[in-house]
N, C-alpha and C positions, 0 to 999 in steps of 0.2 A: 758371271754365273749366278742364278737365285740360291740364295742358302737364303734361311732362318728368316732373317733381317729384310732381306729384299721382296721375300715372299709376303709376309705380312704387310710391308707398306706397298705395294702393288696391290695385292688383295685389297688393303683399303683404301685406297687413290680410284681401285676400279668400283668399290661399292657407291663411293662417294659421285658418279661423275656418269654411271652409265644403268643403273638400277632403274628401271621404270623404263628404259628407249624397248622400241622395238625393233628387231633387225629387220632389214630393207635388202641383202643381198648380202651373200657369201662366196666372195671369190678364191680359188683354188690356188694351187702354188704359178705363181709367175715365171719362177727358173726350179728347175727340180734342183732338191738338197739329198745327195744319197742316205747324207745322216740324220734326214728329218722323218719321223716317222707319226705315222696317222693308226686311227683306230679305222678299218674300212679306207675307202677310200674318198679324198678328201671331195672330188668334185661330187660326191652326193651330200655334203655336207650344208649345202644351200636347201635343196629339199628338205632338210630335217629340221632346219630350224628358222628358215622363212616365214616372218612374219610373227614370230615368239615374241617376247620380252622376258629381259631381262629382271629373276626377281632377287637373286644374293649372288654374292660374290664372297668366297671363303678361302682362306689362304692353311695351309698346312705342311711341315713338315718342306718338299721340294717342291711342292707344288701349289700352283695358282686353279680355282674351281670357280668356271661362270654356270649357275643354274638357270634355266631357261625355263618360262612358263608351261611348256609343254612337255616337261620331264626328262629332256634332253641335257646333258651338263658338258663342259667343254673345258677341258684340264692339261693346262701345260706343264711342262718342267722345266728341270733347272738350268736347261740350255736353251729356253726361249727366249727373245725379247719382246717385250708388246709396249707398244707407244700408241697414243689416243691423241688424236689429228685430226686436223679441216681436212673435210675431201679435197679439197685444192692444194694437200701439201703431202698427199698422201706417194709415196715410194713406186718405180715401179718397179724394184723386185722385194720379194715376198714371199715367204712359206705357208700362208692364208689371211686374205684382208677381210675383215667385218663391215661391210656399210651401214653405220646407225640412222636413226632418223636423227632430223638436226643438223643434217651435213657433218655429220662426228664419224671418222673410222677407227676402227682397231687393227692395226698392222702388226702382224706378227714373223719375224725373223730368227733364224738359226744364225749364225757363225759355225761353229766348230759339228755340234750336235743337239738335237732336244727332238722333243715329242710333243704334238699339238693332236688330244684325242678326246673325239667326239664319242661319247655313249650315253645310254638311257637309267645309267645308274647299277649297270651290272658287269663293269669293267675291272676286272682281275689282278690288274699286273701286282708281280708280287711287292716294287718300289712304290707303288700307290698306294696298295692296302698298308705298308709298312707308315708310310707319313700319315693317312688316315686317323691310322689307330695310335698314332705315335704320343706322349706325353710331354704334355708342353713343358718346357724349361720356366715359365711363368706360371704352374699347375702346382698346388700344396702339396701333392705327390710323386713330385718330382726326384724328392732326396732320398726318398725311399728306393725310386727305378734307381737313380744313379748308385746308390751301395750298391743294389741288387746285382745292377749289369757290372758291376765292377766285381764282385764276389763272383760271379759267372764267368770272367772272361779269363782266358791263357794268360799266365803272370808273364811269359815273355814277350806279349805284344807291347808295342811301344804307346807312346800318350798320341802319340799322331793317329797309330791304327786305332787303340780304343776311341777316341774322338770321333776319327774321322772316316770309318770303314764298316762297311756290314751294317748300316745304318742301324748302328746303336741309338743312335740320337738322329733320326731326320731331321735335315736343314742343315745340321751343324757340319760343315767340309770342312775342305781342305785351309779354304777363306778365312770363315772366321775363327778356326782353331789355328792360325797361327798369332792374332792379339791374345786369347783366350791362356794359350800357353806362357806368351809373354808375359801377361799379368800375374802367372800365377809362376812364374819363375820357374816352369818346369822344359826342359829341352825336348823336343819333337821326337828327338831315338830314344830318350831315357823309357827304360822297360818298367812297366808295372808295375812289378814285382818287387821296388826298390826304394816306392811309396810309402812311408811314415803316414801315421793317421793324419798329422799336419797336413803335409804334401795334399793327400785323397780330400780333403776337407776347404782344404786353401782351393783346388781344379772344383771342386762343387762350387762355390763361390763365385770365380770366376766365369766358368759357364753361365751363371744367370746373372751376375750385372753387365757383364761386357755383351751380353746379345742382347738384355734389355738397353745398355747406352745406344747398339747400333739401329733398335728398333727406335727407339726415343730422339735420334737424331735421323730420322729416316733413310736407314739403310749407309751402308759405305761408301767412302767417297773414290771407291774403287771401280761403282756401277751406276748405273743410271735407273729412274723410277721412268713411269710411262709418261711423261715430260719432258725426258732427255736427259733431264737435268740428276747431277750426281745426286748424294746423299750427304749429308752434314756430316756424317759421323767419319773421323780424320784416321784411317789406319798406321797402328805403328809399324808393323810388320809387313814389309809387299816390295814388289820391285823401285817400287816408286817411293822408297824412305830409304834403301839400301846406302845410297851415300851422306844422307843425314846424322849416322850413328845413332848409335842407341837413345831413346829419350830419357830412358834414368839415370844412364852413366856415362855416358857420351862415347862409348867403345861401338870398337865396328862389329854393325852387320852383318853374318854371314848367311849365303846362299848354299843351299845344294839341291840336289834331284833327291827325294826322296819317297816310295809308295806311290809313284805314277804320275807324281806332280812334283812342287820347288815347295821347299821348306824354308823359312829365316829366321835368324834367332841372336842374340847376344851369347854368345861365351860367356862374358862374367856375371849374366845375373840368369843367365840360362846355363847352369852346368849339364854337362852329362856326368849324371853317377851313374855307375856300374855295379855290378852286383858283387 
């Protein structure tokens, strides 16, 4: 899934590599995804940007933004993938393929769910305008949102729901707020409200080197860039370290369901305090 990390280095993988093509053909979805959703529908979306070029590529919040010379913009989210491929290696299923010139595509796929939507710059949704307008963790007014939103929020939400819900922080999931908690030794259920100025101080901290480490090592090696290829940046916390033990203390992993998704954490450098 795109959080934070992957949106940025996609956003700039795509600026770098397709800025200046012009589109040559816009192919529609190959197998319908019930959970793929379109702005309009997708088989006009050849007519609208036929023969454009491409001028920026911007990344924010969950989502990926290509601008079109013709005013047109094309905005995935955080259940897209998009890979940039020889037409000769291009897929054939697909939730919308790009043909550039150059013999270059853009292919884009769901799994689970995402949204691939084409508008003129007057598109609403209230998760788009949320990331939009969102304040970057990399932004000198960063510390300020984060007390804010912090002073704002129910002291009985836990550090997972303030993280990771109600897009407090766009970008920032379910993902990368489980390294984010790890480093900052705070437990997924521990409630808000149980925060010491430390604790609130230490989770500020956290939030901005560990998603600059995962920006700086492009993206998590839990996902793939438009290449294929993972990300450098080595997750502690995921399915895929659960039998490793902890990296600071060598104690086990634990897993649960928590908030809609799986949570993992250390016991002993991740306590639950209670109120």
């Amino acid at each position: 899934m795109l959080e934070l990390p992957e949106v940025l280095t996609v956003s700039k993988q795509l600026k770098n590599h397709i800025v200046g093509k012009k589109i040559s053909k816009v192919l529609p979805p190959s197998k319908v995804h019930k959970f793929c959703w379109y702005n309009g529908e997708p088989t006009e979306y050849n007519a609208a940007i036929k023969g454009s070029e491409v001028i920026s590529v911007e990344g924010f919040g969950i989502f990926v933004e290509i601008t079109f010379s013709n005013g047109y913009k094309l905005c995935l989210n955080d259940g897209v993938n998009v890979r940039l491929v020889p037409s000769n290696e291009k897929t054939k299923n697909f939730q919308l393929l790009i043909e550039l010139e150059d013999d270059l595509v853009l292919v884009f796929t769901v799994a689970m769910y995402g949204g691939i939507f084409l508008h003129d710059g007057s598109y609403d949704n209230e998760y788009y305008l949320k990331s939009k307008q969102a304040i970057s963790p990399f932004s000198k007014v960063f510390t300020e949102h984060y007390h804010k939103t912090f002073m704002e929020s129910k002291p009985n939400l836990s550090a997972k729901a303030f993280l990771a819900t109600q897009q407090r922080f766009p970008g920032v999931g379910n993902g990368v707020s489980q390294d984010i908690l790890f480093e900052a030794g705070i437990h997924p259920k521990r409630k808000i409200s149980t925060f010491s100025e430390a604790d609130k101080d230490r989770l500020l901290e956290k939030i901005i080197t560990v998603l600059n480490e995962m920006v700086q090592n492009g993206g998590r090696d839990t996902e793939k860039n438009i290449f294929g290829e993972k990300g450098s940046y080595k997750v502690r916390m995921s399915k895929n370290t659960m039998g490793l033990g902890c990296p600071k203390c060598g104690g086990e992993i634990l897993k649960e369901t928590y908030l809609g998704g799986s949570i993992y954490y250390c016991t002993q450098c991740q306590p639950l305090v209670k109120d």
